[in-house]
N, C-alpha and C positions, 0 to 999 in steps of 0.2 A: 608426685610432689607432695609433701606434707602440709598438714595446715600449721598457720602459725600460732600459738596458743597467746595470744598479747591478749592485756586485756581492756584492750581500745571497743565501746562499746555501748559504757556508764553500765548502773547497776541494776542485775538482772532486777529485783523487784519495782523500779524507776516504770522498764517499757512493759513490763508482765502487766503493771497497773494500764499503765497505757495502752494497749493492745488491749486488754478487758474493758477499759470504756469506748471505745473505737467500737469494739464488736456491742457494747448495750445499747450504742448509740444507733447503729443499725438495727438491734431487736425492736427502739423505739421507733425509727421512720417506719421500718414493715409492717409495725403494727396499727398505726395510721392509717397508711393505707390499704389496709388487707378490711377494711368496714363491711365490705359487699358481698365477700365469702359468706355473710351467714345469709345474708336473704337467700342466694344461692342454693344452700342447702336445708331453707326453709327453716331458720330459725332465728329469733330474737337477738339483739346484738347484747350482749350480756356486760356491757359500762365497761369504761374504759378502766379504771383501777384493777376488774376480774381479767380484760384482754392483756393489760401488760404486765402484771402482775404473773399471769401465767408464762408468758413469754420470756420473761427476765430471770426469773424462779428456774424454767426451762434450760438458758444461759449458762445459770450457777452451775445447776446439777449437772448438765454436759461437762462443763470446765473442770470442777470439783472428782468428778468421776474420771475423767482423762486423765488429769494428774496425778489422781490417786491408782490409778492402772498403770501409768505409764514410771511412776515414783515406782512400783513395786516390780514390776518388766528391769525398771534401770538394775536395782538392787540385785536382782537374779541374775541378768544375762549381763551387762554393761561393768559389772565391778569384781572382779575376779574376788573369789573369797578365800578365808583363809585355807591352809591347809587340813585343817578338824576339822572343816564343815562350817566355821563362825562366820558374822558376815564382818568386813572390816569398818572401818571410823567410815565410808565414805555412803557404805552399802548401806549403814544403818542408819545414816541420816537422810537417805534416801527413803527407809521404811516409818521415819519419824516424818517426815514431808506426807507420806503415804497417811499417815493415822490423822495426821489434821485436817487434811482436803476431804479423809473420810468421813470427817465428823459432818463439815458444809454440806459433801453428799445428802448426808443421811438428813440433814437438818431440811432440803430444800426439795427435795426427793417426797419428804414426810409432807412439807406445806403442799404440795403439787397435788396429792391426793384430793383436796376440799377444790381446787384454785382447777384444772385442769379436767375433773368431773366437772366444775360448774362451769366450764369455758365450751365443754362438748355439747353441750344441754342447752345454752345459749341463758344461763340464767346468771343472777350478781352471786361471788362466791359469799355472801353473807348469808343467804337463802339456804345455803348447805350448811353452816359451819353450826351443827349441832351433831351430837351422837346417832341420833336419829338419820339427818341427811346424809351423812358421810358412809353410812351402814347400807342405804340405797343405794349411793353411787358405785361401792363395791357392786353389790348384788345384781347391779344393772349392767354399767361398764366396763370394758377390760383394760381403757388407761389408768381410772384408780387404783386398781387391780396391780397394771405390770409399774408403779411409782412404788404402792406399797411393798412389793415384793423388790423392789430396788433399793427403796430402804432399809430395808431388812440387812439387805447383803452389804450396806454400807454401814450399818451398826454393826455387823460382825466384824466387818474389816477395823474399825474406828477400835473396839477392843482388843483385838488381838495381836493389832502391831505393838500396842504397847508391850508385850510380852516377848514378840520374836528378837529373836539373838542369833538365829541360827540362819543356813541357805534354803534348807530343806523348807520347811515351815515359809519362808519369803515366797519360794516359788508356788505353793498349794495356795496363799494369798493370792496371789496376781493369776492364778486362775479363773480364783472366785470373782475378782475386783472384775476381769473381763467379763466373763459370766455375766456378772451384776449390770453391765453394759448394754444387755441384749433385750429384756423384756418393754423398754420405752419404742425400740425397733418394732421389733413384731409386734406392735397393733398399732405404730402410725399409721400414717398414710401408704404408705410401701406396702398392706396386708389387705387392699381392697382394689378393685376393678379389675380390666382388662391387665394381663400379663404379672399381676400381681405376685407371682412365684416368681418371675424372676426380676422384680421391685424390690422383692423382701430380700433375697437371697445376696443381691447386689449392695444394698441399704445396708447386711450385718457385716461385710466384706469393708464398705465404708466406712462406717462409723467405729469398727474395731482398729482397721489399721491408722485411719485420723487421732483416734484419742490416745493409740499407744506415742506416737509419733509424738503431738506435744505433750502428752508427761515425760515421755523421757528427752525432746528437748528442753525442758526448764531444769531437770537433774542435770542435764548436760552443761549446761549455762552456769548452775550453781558449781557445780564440781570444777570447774574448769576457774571458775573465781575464784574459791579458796585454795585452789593450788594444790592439793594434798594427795597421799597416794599416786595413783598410777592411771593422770587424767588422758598421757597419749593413748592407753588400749583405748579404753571408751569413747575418745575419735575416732579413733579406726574404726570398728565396730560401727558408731553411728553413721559413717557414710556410707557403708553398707544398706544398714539398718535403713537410714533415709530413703535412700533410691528406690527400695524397695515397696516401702510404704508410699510414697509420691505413686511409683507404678499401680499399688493396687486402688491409693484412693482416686487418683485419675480415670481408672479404668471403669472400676466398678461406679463411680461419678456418672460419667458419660451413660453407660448401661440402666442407673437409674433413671436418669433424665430423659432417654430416647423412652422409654414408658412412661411416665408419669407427664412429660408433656412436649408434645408434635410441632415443628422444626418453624411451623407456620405463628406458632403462638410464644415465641420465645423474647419479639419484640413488642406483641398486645396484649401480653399479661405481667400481673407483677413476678408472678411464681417465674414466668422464662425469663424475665428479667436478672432475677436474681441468680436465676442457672446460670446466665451470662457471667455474672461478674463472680460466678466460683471457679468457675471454668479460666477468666481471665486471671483469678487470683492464684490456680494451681499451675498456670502457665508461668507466673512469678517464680513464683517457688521452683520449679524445676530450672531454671534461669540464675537462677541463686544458687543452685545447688552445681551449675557447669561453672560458676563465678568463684565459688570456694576452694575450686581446685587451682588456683591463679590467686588471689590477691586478698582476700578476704580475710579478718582471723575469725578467729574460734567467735568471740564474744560478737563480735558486729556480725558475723554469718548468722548466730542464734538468733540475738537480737530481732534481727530481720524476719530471718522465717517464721518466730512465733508472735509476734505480732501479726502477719497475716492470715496465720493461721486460725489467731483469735477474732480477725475480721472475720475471717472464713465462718467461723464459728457462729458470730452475730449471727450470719445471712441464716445459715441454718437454723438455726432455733428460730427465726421466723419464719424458715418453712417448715417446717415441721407442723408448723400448729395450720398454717395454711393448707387450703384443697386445693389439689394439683387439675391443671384446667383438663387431661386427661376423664377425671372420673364425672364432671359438669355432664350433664346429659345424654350420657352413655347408657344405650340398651342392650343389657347385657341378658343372654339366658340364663335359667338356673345353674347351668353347667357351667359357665364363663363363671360367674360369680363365686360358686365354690372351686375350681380348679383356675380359673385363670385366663383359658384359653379354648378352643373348641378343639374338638375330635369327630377325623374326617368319615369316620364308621366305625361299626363293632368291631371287636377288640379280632380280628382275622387272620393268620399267619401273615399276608401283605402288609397290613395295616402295622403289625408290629415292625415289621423289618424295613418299612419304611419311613416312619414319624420318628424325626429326633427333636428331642427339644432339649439344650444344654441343661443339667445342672450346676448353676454357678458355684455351691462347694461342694458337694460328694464327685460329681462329675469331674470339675475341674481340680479336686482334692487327688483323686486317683490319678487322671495324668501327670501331675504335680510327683508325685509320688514315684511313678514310674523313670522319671524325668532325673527327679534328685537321685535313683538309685542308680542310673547310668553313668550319671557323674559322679558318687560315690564309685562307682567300679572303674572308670578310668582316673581317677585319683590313685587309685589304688592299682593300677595297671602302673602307672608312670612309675610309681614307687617300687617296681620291682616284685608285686606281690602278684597272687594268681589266684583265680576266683572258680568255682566250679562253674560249671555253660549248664547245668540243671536249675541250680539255685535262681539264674536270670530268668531263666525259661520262667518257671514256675512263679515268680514275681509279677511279672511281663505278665505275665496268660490271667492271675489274680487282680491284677490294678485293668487290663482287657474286658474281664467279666464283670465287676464293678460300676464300670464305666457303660455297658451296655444295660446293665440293668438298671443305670440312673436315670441315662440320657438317651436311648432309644425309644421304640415304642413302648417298652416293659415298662420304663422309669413315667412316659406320661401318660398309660392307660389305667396305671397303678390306681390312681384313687378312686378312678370308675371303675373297674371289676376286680370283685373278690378274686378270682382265681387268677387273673395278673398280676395284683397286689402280690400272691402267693411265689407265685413266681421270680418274682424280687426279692420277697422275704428270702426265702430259701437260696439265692445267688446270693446275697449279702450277708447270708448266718452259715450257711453252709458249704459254697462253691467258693465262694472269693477268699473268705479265710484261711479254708485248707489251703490253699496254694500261696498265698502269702505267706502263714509261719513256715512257709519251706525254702521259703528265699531268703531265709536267714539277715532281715535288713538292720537286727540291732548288731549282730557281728561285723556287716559290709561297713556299720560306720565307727566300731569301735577300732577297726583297720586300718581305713581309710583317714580317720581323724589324727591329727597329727600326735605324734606320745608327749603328754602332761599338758598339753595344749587346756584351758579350759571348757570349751564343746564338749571334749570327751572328758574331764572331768565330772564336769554337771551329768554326761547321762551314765558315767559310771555310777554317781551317788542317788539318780533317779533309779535305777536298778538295782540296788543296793538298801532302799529305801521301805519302811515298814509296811505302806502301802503297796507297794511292787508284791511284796513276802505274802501280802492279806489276799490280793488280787490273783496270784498264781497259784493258790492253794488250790489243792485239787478238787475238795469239797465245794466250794466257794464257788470258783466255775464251771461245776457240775449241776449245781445247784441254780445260776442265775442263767445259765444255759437250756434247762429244763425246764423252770418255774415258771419263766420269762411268758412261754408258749401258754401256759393256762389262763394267766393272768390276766394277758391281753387279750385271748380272744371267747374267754368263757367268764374273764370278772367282770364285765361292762367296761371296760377298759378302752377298746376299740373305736366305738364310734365317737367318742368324742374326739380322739385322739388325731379320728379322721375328719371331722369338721375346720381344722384351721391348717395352715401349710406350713407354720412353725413347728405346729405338734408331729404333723407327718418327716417333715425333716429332721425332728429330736429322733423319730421312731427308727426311722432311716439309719441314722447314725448310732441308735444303742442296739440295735439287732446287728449292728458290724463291728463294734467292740468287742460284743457277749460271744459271740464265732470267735472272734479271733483267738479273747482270752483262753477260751476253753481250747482250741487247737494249740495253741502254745503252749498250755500248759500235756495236750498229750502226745504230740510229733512234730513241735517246734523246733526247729533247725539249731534256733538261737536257748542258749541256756537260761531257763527258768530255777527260779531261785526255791528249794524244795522239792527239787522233781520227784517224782515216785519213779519207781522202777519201772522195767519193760511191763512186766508181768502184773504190775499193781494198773499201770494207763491202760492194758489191754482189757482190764478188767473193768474199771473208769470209761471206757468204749460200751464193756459190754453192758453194764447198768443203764448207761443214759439211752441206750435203742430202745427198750418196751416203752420209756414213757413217749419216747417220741412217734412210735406206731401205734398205741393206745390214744394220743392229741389227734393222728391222720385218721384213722378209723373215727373217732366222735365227730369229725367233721363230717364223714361219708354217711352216718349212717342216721343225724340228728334230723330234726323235722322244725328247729328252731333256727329262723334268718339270723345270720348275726350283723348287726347295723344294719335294719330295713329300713329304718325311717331314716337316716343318710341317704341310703341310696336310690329310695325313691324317690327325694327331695331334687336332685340328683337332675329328673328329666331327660332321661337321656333319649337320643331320636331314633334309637332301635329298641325292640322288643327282648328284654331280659326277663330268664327263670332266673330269677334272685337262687334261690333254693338246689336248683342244679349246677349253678355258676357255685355256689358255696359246695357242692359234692364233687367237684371236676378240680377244686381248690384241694379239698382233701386226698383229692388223688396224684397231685404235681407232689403234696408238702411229702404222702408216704414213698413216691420213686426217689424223689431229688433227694430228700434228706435220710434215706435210708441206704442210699446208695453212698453218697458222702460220708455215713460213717463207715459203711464196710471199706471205701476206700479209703479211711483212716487207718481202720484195721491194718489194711494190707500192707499201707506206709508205716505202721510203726513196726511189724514182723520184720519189713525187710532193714529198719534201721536197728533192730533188736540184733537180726544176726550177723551182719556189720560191727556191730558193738562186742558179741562173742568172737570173733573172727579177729577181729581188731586185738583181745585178749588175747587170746590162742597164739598169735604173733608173737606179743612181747613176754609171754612166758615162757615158749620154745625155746630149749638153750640153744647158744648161737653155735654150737660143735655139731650139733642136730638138724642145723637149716641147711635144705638144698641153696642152687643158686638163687631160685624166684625169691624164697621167702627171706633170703639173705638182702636181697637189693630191698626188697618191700621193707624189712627193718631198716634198713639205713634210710629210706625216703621217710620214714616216719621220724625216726631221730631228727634228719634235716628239718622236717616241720614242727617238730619241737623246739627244735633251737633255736627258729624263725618268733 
């Protein structure tokens, strides 16, 4: 049943205001009562103008950022654009909402730095507010740290919308604007105590699909007022879009909550208090969303959801700044505290193949993955098309070994030994990407994708796109596929990277980019834009092996720890040769990674003579062809017609 688009409801800017004082009015009760948190964690209550001050400031910047992510999300995926790539009247007022919530961003992002250092510290934010204090609370803290650097990215966004015109340029925005989302996460509350990795992991899953959610329901709400263009897609889409995000911030909700604080304390704290009533508010919301499909319209279904959403919002920005009764007098070892969690013994072939511990995005990224390409392939079955049974395989076995290298013992012994670390490393740069660019997944969905549908327009012009052309170059990804390995573990690059669980999760995630990139660009299934020839990638193979058994050898044969003071901080309750643990690492990186490119090698030969073979075929004159080679042309014809 469709929804009705009336515009019974009143006017979106009426309950927008409404819904944002509702939620400040909560930021003000919690922070009333939230007094006792600081004795708790043994410091001074720092006056009430620094407490709500920071907590309101907190409010803006959530709201401000959401909208301006979720304005620039509507723009890209929500408003089909024109034909040349332009955005339309609806798209672009989407990125003009986008550039003014940027500016609030940045405006209140910027004050949070003085106001949020001085709320940590337990001191009045007057006490800081010199060149001088503000240059400490950097140097000191990492929330002045991750505000400043959210600033930053909301000053870029605030400039550059005014310029954008186009889709391309919309989307590289609402990349950044998400991005910019992330660093107030990693170093709340979600990046300390007990289970903490999957606190944080669960927290950026939240707070991403919550902010996209209400920015692009208030695009929703205005576009659907003014009437113009093509407001039924962008219903369609959003009910999608909704259920979705309801699913993940529900989900990932719950997952933070069960850590951050125990079932017992959710009636004698303020913090479970407040779980409560987000838990009873997202149960709202999914209620309203089984409601919209019956009897609701457009404007009073919006209406609705985002005003609770901004309640929603309130409760958070006062928990945020609150300590979760979780971390109160928890004795934690050194190893809990930098990883999260204990480990039942040395890193031992049992020990690995028995310890799983979810990763809630790479872990839960690759079955995702796996998941959506099955269903791309029966999309694509139904229609009558036909998939090769390797290409699956070899997807399947990639999104397989990713997953074991996240979420088994590989994935949580990782940050205690170097040579399991290793181990990972080389599954996620070497094993998982060769077998992914062989599954060909940007074909499976330009197939499956309906024809001129906009999905497959957007990633036709995502692959078409100057960055794609700069990314697939063969120098490019030969070069950050190679470098990457010195940088990190011979520049000082490493151990820091390995002190926090954000850092190790960026590492996670660009050691499986920089794989891919580079297999894509040299026995990727799916066409790369500039390919080099057989004989130039073979060649492209053969260059990157010495640097990479010259990095395996300097590991073997060095007499320098790399990250000793990590890993001794570390505690661990077996006896480790740091130094043999780092030559036993050098000797996985030269099997694994030298073997994966010879089997590169061998994959691209065999695609090489396929390719001549393939030739040989259609030059053959047809008065010349027996009967095989005869039917073989005609099945290629048919696939060309196709």
């Amino acid at each position: 049943m469709t929804i009705s688009t009336s515009r019974r409801g009143g006017r979106p800017v009426v309950w927008l205001t409404g819904g944002a004082a509702a939620g400040l009015m909560l930021v003000v009760v919690l922070v009333s009562g939230n007094g006792e948190a600081y004795g708790a964690m043994g410091l001074p209550d720092p006056g009430t103008v620094t407490k709500i001050g920071t907590y309101v400031l907190r409010f803006v910047a959530d709201l401000a950022a959401a909208l301006c992510a979720g304005a620039l999300c509507y723009a890209t995926l929500f408003v089909p654009p024109k034909d040349s790539g332009g955005l339309t009247a609806d798209g672009w007022s989407a990125v003009r909402l986008a550039g003014w919530t940027a500016w609030v961003w940045f405006v209140a992002a910027a004050l949070l730095v003085p106001f949020d250092g001085a709320e940590s510290t337990g001191v009045p934010v007057t006490a800081v507010l010199s060149p001088e204090g503000i240059a400490v609370l950097v140097s000191v803290l990492s929330e002045p740290v991750a505000w400043l650097i959210s600033a930053l990215v909301a000053l870029g966004i605030a400039l550059c919308c005014r310029r954008v015109l186009r889709w391309r340029p919309a989307a590289g925005l609402a990349v950044v604007a998400v991005t910019g989302l992330l660093p107030p996460v990693v170093v709340g509350h979600g990046s300390a105590g007990l289970a903490h990795d999957v606190a944080m992991n669960s927290l950026v899953i939240h707070v991403v699909a919550a902010a996209l959610w209400l920015g692009v329901l208030v695009c929703l709400a205005l576009h659907v007022r003014r009437g113009t263009g093509r407001p039924g897609v962008a219903i369609r889409r959003y009910r999608r879009f909704a259920f979705w995000c309801w699913v993940a911030v529900a989900s990932s909700g719950v997952v933070a909550a069960l850590t951050l604080v125990t079932p017992s304390q959710l009636l004698t704290t303020e913090y479970g208090r407040s779980t409560l009533a987000k838990v009873a508010v997202f149960a709202l919301l999914g209620a309203l969303g089984v409601m919209a499909r019956r009897r609701l319209g457009v404007v009073a279904l919006v209406a609705a959801e985002t005003v609770l959403i901004l309640v929603t919002a309130g409760v958070s920005a006062g928990m945020t700044q609150a300590v979760p009764p979780a971390l109160l007098g928890a004795d934690l070892s050194p190893l809990q505290v930098a990883l999260g969690y204990r480990l039942p013994g040395p890193p031992d072939a049992l020990s690995l193949l028995l310890t799983w511990r979810l990763d809630l995005l790479l872990g839960v990224g690759f079955l995702t993955a796996a998941v959506g390409y099955v269903l791309g392939l029966q999309r694509l079955r139904a229609r009558g098309g036909h998939w090769p049974a390797h290409r699956t395989a070899t997807w399947l076995a990639g999104c397989a070994v990713g997953f074991v290298a996240t979420s088994s013992g590989v994935g949580a012994y990782a940050p205690a030994s170097f040579s399991v670390h290793m181990t990972m490393h080389m599954a996620l740069n070497m094993v998982a990407p060769l077998l992914l660019v062989l599954g060909a997944p940007l074909t499976l969905a330009l197939r499956a994708l309906a024809e001129g549908g906009s999905p497959r327009q957007l990633l036709v012009w995502v692959l078409a796109s100057r960055l794609a052309r700069t990314l697939c170059h063969p120098i490019v990804a030969a070069v950050v596929f190679v470098v990457s390995y010195y940088l990190l573990y011979f520049g000082g690059v490493f151990e820091p990277v390995m002190s926090e669980h954000w850092s190790r999760m960026a590492l996670s995630m660009f050691v499986l980019v920089s794989g891919y990139q580079f297999y894509w660009v040299v026995v990727g299934a799916d066409p790369a834009p500039g390919r080099l020839p057989h004989l130039g990638r073979l060649g492209l193979v053969f260059a990157v092996m010495p640097f990479h058994g010259v990095f395996a050898v300097i590991l073997m044969s060095t007499s320098t720890v790399i990250a000793s003071n990590y890993y001794r901080t570390l505690a661990l309750g077996w006896p480790v040769d740091l130094l043999t643990d780092q030559r036993l690492a050098g000797v996985i990186s030269l099997v694994v990674g030298e073997l994966a490119l010879v089997s590169a090698q061998v994959v691209l030969l065999v695609q090489w003579q396929r390719h001549d073979q393939l030739g040989t075929f259609r030059t053959v004159p047809a008065d010349l062809d027996d009967e095989e080679t005869a039917a073989y042309r005609a099945m290629l014809a048919k696939l060309r017609r196709r």
